[in-house]
N, CA, C and O atoms as CSV, one atom per row, in Angstrom:
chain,resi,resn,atom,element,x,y,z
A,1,UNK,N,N,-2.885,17.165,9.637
A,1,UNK,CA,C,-2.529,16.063,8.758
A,1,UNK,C,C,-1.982,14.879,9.559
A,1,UNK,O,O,-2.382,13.748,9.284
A,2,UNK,N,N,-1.017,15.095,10.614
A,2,UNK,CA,C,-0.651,14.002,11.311
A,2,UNK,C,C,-1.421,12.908,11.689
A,2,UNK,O,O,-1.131,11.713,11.651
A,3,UNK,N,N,-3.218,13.885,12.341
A,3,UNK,CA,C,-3.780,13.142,13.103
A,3,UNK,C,C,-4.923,12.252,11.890
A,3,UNK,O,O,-5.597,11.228,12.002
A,4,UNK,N,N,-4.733,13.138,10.871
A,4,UNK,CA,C,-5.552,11.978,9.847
A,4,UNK,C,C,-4.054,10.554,9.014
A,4,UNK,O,O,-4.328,9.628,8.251
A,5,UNK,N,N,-2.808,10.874,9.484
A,5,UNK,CA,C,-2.496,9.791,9.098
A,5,UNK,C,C,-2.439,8.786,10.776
A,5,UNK,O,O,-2.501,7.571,10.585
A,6,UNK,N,N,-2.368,9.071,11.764
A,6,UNK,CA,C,-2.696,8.640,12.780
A,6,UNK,C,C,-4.004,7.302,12.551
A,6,UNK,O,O,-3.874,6.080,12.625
A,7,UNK,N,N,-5.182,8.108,12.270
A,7,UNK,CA,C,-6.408,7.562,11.741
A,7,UNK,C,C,-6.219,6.800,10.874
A,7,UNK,O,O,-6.742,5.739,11.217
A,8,UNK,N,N,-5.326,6.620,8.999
A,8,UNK,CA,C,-5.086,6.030,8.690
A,8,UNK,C,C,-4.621,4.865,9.489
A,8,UNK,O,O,-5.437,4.037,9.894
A,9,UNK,N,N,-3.262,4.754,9.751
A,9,UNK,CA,C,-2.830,3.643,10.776
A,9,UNK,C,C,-3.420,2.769,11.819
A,9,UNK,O,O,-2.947,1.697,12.199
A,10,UNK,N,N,-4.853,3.527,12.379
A,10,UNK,CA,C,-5.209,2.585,13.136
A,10,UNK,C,C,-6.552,2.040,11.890
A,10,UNK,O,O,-6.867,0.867,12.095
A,11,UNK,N,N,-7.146,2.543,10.985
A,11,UNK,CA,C,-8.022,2.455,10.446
A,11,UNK,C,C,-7.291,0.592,9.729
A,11,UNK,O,O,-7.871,-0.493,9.774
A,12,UNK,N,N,-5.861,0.922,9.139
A,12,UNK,CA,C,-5.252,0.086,8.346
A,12,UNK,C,C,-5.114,-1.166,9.629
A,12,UNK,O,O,-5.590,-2.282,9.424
A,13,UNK,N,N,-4.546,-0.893,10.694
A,13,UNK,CA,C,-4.245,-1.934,11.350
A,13,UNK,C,C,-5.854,-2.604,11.515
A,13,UNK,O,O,-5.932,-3.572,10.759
A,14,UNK,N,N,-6.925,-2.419,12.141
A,14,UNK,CA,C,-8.132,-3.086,12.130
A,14,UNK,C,C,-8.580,-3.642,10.628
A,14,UNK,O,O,-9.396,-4.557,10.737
A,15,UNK,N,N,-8.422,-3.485,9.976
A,15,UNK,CA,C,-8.971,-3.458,8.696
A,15,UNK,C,C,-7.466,-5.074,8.055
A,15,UNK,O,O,-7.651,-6.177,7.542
A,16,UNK,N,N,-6.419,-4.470,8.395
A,16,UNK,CA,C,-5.601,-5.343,7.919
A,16,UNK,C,C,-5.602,-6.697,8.861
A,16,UNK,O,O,-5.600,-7.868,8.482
A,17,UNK,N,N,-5.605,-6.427,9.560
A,17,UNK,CA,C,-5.487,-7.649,10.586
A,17,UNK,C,C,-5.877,-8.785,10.678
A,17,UNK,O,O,-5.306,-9.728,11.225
A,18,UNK,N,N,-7.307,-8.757,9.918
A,18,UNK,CA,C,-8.319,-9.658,9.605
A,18,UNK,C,C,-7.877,-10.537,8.506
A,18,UNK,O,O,-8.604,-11.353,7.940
A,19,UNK,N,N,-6.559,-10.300,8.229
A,19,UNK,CA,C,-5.915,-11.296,7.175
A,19,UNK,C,C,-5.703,-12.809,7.185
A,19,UNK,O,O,-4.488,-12.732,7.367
A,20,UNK,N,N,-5.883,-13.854,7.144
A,20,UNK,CA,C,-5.614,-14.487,7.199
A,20,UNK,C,C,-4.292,-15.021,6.617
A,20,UNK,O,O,-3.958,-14.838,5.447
A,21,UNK,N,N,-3.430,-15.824,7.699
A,21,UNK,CA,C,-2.192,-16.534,7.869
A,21,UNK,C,C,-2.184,-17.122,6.407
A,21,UNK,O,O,-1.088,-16.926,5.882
A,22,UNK,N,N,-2.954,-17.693,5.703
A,22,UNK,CA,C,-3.168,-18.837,4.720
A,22,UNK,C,C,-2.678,-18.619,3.752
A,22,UNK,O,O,-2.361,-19.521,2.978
A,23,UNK,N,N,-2.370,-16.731,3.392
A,23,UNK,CA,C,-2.713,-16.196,2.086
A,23,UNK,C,C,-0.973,-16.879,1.538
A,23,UNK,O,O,0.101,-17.075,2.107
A,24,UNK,N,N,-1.367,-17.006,0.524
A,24,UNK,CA,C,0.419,-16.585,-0.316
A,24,UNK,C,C,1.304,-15.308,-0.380
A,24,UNK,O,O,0.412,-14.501,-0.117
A,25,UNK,N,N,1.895,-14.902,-0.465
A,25,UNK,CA,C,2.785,-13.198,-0.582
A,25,UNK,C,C,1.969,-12.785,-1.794
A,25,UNK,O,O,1.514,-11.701,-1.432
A,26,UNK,N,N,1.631,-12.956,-2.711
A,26,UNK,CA,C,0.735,-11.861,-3.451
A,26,UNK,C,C,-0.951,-11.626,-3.055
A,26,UNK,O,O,-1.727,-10.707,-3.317
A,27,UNK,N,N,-1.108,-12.907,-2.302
A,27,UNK,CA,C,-2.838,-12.416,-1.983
A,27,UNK,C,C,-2.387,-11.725,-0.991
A,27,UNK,O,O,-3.137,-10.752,-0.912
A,28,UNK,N,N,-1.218,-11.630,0.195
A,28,UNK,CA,C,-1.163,-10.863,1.278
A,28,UNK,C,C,-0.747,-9.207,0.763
A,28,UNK,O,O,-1.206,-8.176,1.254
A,29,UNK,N,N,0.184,-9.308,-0.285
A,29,UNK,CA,C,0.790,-8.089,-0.560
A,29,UNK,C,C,-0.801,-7.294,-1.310
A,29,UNK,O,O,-1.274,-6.199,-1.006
A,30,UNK,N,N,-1.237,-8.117,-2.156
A,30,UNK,CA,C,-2.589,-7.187,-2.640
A,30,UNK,C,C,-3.621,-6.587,-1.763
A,30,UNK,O,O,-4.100,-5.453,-1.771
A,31,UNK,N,N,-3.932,-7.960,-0.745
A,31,UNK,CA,C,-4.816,-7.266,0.085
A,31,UNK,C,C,-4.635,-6.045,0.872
A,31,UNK,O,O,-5.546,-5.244,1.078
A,32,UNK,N,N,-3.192,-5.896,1.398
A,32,UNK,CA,C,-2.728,-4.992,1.795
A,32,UNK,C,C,-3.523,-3.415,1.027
A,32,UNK,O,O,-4.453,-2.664,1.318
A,33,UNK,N,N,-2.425,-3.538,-0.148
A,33,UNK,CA,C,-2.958,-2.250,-0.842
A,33,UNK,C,C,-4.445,-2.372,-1.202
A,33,UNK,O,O,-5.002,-1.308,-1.476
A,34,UNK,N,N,-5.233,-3.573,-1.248
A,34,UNK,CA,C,-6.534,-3.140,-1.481
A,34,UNK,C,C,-7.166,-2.326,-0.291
A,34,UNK,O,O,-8.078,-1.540,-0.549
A,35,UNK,N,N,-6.641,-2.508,1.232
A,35,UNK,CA,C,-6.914,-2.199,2.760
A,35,UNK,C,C,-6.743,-0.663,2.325
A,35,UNK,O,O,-7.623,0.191,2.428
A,36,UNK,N,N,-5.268,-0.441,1.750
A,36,UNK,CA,C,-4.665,0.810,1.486
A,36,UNK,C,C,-5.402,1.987,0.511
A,36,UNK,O,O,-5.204,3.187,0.698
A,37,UNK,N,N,-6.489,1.331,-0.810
A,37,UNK,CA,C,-7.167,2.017,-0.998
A,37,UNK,C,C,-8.594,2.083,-0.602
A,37,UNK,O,O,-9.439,2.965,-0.752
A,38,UNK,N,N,-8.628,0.966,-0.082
A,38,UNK,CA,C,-10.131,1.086,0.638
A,38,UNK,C,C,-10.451,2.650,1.330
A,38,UNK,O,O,-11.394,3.415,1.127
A,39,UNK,N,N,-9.213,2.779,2.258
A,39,UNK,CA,C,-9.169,3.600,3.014
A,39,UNK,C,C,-9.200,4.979,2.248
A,39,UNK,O,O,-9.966,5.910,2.499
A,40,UNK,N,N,-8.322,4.945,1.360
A,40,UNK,CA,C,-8.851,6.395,0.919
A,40,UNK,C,C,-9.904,6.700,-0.157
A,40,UNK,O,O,-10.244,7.856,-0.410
A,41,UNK,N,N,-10.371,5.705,-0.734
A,41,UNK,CA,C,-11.921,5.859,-0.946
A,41,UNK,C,C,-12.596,6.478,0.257
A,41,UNK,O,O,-12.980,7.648,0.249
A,42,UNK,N,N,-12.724,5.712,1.233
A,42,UNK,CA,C,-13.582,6.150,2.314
A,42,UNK,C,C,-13.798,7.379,2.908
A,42,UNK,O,O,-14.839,7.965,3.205
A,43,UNK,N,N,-12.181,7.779,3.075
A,43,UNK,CA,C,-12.078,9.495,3.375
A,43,UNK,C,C,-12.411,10.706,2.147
A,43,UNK,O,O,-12.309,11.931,2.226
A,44,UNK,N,N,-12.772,9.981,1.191
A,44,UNK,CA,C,-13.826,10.795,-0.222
A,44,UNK,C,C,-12.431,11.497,-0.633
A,44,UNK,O,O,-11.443,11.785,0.043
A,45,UNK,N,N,-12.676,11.632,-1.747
A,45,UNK,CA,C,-11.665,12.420,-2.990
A,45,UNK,C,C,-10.967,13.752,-2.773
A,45,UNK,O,O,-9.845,14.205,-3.002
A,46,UNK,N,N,-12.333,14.281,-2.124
A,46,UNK,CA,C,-11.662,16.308,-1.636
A,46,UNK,C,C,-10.700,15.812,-1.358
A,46,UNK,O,O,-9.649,15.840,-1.999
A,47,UNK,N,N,-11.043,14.958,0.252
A,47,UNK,CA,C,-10.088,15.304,1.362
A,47,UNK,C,C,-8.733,14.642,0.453
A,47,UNK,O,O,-7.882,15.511,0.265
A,48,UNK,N,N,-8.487,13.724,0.051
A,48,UNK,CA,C,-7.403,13.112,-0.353
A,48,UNK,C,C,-6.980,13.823,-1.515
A,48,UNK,O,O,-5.976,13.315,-2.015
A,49,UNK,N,N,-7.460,14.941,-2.177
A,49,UNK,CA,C,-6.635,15.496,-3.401
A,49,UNK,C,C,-5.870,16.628,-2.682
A,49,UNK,O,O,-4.737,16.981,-3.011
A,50,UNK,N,N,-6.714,17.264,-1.489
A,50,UNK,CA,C,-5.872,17.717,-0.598
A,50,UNK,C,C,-4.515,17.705,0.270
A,50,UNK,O,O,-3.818,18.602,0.745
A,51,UNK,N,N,-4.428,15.985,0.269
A,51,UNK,CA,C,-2.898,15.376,0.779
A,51,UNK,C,C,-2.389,14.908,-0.316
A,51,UNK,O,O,-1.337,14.273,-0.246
A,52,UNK,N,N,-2.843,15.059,-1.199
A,52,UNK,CA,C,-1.525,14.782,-2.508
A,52,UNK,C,C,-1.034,15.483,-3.430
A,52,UNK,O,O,-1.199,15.501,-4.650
A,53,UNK,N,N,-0.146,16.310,-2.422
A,53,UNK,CA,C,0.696,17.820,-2.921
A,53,UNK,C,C,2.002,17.397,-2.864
A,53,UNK,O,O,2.077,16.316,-2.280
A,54,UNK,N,N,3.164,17.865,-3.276
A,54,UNK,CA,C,4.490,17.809,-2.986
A,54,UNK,C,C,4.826,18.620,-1.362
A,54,UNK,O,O,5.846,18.491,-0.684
A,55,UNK,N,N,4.053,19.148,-1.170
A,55,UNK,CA,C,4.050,19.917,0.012
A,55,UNK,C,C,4.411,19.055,1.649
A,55,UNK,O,O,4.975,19.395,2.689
A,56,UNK,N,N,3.571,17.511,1.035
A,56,UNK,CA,C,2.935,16.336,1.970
A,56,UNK,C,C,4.180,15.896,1.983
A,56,UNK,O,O,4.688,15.360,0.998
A,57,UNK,N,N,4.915,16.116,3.317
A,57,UNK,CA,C,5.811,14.994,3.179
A,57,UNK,C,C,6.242,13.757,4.402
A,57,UNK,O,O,7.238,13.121,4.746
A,58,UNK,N,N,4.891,13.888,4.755
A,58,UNK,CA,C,4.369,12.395,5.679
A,58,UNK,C,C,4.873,11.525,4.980
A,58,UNK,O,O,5.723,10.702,5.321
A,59,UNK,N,N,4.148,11.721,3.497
A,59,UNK,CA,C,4.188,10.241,2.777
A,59,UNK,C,C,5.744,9.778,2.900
A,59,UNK,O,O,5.966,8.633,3.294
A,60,UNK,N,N,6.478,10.363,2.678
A,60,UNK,CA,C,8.167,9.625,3.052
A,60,UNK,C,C,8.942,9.892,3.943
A,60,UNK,O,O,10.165,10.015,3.874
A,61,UNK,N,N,7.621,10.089,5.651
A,61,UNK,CA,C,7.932,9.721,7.006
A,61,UNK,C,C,8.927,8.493,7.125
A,61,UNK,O,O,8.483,7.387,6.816
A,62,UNK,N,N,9.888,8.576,7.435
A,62,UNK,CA,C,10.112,6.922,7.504
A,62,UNK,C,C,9.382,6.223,9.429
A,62,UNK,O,O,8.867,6.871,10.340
A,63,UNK,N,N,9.606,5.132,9.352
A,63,UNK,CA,C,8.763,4.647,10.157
A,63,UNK,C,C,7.481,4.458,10.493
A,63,UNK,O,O,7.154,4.059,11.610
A,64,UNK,N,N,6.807,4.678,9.734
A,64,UNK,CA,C,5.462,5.390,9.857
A,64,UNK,C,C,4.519,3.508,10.069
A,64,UNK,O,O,5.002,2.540,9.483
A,65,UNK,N,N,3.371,3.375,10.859
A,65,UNK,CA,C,3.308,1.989,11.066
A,65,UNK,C,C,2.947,1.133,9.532
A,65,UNK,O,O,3.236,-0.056,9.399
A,66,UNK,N,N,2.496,1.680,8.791
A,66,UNK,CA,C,1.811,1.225,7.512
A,66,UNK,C,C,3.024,0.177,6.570
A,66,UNK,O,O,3.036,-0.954,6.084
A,67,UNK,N,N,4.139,1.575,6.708
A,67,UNK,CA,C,5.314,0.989,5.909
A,67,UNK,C,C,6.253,0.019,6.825
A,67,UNK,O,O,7.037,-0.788,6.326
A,68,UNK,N,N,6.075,0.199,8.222
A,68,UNK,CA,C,6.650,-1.299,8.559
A,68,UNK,C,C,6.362,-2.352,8.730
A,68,UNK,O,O,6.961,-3.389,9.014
A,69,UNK,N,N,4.941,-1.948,8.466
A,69,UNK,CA,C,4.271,-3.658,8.460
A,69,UNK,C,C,4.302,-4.237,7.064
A,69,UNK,O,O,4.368,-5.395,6.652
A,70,UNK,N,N,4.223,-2.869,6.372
A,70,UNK,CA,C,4.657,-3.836,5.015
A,70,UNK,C,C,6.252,-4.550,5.012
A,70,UNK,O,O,6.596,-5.605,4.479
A,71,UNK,N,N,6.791,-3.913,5.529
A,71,UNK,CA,C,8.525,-3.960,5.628
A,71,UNK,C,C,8.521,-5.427,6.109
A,71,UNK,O,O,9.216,-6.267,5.538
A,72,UNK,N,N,7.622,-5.773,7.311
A,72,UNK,CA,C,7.880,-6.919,7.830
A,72,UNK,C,C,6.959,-8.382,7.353
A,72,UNK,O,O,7.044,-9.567,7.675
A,73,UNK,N,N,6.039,-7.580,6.400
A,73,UNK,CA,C,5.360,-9.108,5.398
A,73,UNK,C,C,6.438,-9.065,4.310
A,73,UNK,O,O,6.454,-10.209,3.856
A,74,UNK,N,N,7.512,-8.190,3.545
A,74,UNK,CA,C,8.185,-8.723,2.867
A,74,UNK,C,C,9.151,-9.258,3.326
A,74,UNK,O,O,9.590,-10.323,2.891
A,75,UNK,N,N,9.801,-8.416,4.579
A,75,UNK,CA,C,10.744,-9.633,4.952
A,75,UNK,C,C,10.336,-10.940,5.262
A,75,UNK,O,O,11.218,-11.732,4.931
A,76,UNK,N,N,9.118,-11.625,5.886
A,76,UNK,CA,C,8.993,-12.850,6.002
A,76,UNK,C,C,8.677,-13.417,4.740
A,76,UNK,O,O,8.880,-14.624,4.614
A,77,UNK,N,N,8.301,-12.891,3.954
A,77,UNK,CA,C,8.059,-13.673,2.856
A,77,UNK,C,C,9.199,-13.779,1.933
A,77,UNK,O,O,9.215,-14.681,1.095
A,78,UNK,N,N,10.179,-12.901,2.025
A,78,UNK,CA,C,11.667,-13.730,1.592
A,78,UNK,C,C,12.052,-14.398,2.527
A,78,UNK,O,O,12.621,-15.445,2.214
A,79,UNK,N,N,11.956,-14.187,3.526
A,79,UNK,CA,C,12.397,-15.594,4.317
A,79,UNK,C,C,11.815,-16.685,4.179
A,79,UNK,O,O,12.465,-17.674,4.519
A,80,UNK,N,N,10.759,-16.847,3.774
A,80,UNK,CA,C,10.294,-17.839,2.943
A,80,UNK,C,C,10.084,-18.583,1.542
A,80,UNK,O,O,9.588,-19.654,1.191
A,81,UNK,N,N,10.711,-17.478,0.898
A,81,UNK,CA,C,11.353,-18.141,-0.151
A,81,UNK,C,C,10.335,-17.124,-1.409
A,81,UNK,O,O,10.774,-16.510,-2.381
A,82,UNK,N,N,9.519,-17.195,-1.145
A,82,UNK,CA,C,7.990,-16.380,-1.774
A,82,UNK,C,C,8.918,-15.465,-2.672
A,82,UNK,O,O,9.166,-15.592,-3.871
A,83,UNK,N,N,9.450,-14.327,-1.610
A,83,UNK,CA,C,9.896,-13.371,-2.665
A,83,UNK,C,C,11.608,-12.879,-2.893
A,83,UNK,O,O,12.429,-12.879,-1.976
A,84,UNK,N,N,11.788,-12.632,-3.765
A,84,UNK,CA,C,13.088,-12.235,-4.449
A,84,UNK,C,C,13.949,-11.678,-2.654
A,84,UNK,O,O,13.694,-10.765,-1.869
A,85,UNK,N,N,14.936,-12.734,-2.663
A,85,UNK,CA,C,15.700,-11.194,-1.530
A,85,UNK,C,C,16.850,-10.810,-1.769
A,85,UNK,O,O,17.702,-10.493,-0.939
A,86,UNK,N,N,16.979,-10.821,-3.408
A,86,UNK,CA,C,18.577,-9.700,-3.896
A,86,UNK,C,C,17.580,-8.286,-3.685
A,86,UNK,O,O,18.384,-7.396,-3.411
A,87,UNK,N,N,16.806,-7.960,-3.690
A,87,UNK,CA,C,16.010,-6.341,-3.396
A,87,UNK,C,C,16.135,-6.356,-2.106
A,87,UNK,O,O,15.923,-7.447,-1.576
A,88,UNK,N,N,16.537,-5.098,-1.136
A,88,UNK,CA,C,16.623,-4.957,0.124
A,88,UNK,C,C,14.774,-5.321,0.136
A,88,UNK,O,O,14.200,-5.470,-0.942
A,89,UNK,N,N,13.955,-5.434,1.552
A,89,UNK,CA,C,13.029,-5.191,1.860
A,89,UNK,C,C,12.576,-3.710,1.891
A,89,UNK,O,O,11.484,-3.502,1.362
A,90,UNK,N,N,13.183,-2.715,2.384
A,90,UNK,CA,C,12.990,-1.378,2.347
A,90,UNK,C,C,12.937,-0.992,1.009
A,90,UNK,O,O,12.063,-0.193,0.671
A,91,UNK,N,N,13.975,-1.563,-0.064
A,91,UNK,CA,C,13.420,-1.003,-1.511
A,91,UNK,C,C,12.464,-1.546,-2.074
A,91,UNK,O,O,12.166,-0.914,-3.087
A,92,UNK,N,N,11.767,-2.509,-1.892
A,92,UNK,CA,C,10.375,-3.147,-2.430
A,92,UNK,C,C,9.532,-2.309,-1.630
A,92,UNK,O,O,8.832,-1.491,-2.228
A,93,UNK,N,N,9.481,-2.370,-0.415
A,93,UNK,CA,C,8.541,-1.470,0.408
A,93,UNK,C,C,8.401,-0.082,-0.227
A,93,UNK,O,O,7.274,0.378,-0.409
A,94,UNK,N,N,9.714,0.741,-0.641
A,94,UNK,CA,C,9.661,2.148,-1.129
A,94,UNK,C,C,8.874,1.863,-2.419
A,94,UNK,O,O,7.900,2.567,-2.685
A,95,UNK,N,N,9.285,0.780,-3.299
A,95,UNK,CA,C,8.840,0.753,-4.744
A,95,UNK,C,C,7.354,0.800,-4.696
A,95,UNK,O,O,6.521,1.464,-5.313
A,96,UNK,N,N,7.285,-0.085,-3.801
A,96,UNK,CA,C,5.370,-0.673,-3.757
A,96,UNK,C,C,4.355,0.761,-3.497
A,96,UNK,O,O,3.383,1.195,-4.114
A,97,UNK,N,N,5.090,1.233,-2.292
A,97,UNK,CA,C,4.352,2.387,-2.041
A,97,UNK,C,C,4.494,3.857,-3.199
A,97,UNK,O,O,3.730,4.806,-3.374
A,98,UNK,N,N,5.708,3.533,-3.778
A,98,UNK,CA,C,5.315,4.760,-4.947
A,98,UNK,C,C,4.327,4.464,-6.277
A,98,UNK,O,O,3.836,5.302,-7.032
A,99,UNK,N,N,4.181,2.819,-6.324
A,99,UNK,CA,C,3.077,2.842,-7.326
A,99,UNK,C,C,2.347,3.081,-6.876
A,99,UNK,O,O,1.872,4.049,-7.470
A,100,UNK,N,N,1.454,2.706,-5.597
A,100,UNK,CA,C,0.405,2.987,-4.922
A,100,UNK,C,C,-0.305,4.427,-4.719
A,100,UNK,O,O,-1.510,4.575,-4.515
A,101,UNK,N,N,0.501,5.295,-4.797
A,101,UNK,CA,C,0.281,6.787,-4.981
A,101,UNK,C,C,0.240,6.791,-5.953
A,101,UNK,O,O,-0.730,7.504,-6.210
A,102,UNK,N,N,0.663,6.455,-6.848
A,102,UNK,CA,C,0.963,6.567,-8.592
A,102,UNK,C,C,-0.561,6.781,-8.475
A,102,UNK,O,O,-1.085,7.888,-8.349
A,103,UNK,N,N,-1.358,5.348,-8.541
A,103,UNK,CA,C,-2.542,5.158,-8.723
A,103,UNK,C,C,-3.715,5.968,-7.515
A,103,UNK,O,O,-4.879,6.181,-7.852
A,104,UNK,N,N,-3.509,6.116,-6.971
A,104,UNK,CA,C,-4.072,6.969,-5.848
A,104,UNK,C,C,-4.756,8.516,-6.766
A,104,UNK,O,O,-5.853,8.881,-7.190
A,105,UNK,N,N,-3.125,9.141,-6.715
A,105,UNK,CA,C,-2.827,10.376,-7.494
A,105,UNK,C,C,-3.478,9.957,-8.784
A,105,UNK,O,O,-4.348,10.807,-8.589
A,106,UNK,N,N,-3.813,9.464,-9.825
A,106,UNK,CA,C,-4.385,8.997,-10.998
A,106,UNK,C,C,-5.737,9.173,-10.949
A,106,UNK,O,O,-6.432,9.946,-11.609
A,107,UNK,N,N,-6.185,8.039,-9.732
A,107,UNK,CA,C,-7.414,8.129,-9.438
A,107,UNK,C,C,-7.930,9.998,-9.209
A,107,UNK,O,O,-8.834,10.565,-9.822
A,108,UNK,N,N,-7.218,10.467,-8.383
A,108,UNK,CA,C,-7.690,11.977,-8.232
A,108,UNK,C,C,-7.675,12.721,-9.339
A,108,UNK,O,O,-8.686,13.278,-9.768
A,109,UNK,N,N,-6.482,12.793,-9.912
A,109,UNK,CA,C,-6.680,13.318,-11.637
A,109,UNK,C,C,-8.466,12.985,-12.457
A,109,UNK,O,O,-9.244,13.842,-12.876
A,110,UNK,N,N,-8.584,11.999,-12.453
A,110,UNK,CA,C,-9.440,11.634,-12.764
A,110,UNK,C,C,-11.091,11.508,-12.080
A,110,UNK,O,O,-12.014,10.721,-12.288
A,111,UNK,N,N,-10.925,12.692,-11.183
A,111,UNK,CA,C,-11.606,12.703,-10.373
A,111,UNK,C,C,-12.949,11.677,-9.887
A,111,UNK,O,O,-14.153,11.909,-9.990
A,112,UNK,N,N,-12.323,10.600,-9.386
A,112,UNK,CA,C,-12.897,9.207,-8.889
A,112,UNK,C,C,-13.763,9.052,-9.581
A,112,UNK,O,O,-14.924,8.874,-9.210
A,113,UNK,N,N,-13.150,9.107,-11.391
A,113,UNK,CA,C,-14.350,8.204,-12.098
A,113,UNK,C,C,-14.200,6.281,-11.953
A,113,UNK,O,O,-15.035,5.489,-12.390
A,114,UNK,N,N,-13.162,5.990,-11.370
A,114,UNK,CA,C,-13.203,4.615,-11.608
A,114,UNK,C,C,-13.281,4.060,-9.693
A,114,UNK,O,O,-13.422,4.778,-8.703
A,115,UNK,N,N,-13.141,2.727,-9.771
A,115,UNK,CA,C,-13.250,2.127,-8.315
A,115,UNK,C,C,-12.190,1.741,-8.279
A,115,UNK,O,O,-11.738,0.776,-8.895
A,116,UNK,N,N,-11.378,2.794,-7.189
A,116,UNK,CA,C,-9.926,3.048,-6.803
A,116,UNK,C,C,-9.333,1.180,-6.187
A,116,UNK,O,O,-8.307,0.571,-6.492
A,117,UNK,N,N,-10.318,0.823,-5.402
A,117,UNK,CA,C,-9.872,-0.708,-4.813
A,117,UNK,C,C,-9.660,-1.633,-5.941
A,117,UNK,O,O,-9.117,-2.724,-5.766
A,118,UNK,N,N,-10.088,-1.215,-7.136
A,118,UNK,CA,C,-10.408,-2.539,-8.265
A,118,UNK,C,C,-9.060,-2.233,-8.505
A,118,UNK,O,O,-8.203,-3.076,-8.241
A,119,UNK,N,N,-8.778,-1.210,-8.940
A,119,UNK,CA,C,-7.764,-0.286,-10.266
A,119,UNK,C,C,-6.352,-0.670,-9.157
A,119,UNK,O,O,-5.223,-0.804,-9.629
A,120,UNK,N,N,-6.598,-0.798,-7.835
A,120,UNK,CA,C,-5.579,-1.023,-7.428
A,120,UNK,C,C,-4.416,-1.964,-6.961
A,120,UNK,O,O,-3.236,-1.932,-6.611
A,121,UNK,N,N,-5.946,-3.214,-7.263
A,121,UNK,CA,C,-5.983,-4.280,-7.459
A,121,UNK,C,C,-4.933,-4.952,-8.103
A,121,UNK,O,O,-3.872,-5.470,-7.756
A,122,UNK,N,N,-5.721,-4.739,-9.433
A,122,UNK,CA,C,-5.057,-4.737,-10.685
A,122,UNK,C,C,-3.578,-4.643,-11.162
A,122,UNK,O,O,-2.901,-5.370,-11.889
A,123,UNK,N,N,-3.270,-3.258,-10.359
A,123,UNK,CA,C,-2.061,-2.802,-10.707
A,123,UNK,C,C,-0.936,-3.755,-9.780
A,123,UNK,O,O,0.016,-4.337,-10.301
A,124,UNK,N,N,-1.227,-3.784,-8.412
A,124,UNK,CA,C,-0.621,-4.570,-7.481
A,124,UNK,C,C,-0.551,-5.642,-8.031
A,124,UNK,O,O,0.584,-6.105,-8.134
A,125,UNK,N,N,-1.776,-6.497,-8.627
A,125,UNK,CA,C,-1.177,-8.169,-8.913
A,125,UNK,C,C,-0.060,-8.008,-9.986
A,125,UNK,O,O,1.117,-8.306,-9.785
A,126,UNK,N,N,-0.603,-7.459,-11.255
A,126,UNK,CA,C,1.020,-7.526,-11.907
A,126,UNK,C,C,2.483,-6.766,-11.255
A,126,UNK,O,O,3.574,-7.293,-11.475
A,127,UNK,N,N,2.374,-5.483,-10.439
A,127,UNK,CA,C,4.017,-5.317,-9.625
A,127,UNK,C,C,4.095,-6.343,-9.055
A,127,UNK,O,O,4.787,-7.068,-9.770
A,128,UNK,N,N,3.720,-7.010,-7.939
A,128,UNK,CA,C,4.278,-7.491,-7.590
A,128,UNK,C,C,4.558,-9.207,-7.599
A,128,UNK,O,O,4.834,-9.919,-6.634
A,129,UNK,N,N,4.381,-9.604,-9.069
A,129,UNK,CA,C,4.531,-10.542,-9.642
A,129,UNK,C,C,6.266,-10.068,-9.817
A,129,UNK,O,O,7.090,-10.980,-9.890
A,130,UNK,N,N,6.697,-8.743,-9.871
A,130,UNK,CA,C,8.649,-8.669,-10.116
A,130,UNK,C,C,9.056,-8.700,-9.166
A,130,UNK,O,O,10.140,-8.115,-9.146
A,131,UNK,N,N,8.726,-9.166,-8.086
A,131,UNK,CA,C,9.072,-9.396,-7.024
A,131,UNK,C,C,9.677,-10.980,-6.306
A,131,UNK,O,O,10.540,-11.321,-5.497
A,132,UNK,N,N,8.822,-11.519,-7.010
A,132,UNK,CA,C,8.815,-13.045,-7.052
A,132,UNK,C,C,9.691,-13.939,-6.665
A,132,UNK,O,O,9.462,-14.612,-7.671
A,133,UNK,N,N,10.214,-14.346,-6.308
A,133,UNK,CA,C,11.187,-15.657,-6.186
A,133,UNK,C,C,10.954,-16.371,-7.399
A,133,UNK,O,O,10.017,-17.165,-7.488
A,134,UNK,N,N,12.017,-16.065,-8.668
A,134,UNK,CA,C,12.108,-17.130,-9.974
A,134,UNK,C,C,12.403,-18.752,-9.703
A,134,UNK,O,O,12.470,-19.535,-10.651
């Protein structure tokens, strides 16, 4: 399991990277998780209903590279005003990533009748609209 979240991480860093500077904090924060389910579309449904046990407890590795790069697009983007910074960065980061499984885990329930990148889409633009800088 390590070495397929290994694979994740470098899969996410190439894949994310290609971001462009331009975006606003919600096209950056979405694309993110769209990168995030791209990826496990790709590794097909078995394998991923397989890592989403209570058993798995990578997923709340701390440090892990995925969650500090998210850690460090929300901190710049409250430093820029973009997003709310009465929420630590680490608790938006924790929040974001438990919907993201939410829907992940959903998608597997449902055994990939829908297109996990759309659905995840979706869900990301409205969270993290509570994030916001009012």
């Amino acid at each position: 399991m390590v070495e397929m979240y290994e694979q994740a991480d470098s899969y996410f860093d190439e894949k994310y990277k290609a971001v462009s500077e331009s975006r606003d904090a919600q096209e950056e924060l979405v694309h993110y998780f769209e990168v995030y389910a791209d990826y496990n579309e790709n590794m097909g449904l078995e394998t991923i209903k397989q890592l989403y046990t209570t058993n798995n407890k990578l997923f709340i590795a701390k440090g892990r590279y995925m969650q500090t790069t998210l850690q460090a697009i929300i901190e710049k983007r409250q430093a820029s005003g973009e997003l709310d910074n009465q929420i630590s960065s680490e608790d938006i980061t924790e929040f974001l990533f438990i919907a993201a499984r939410g829907v992940i885990y959903n998608w597997c329930l449902h055994d990939g009748d829908f297109d996990l990148t759309i659905k995840m889409k979706q869900y990301m633009e409205r969270l993290i609209n509570t994030f916001k800088k009012q």
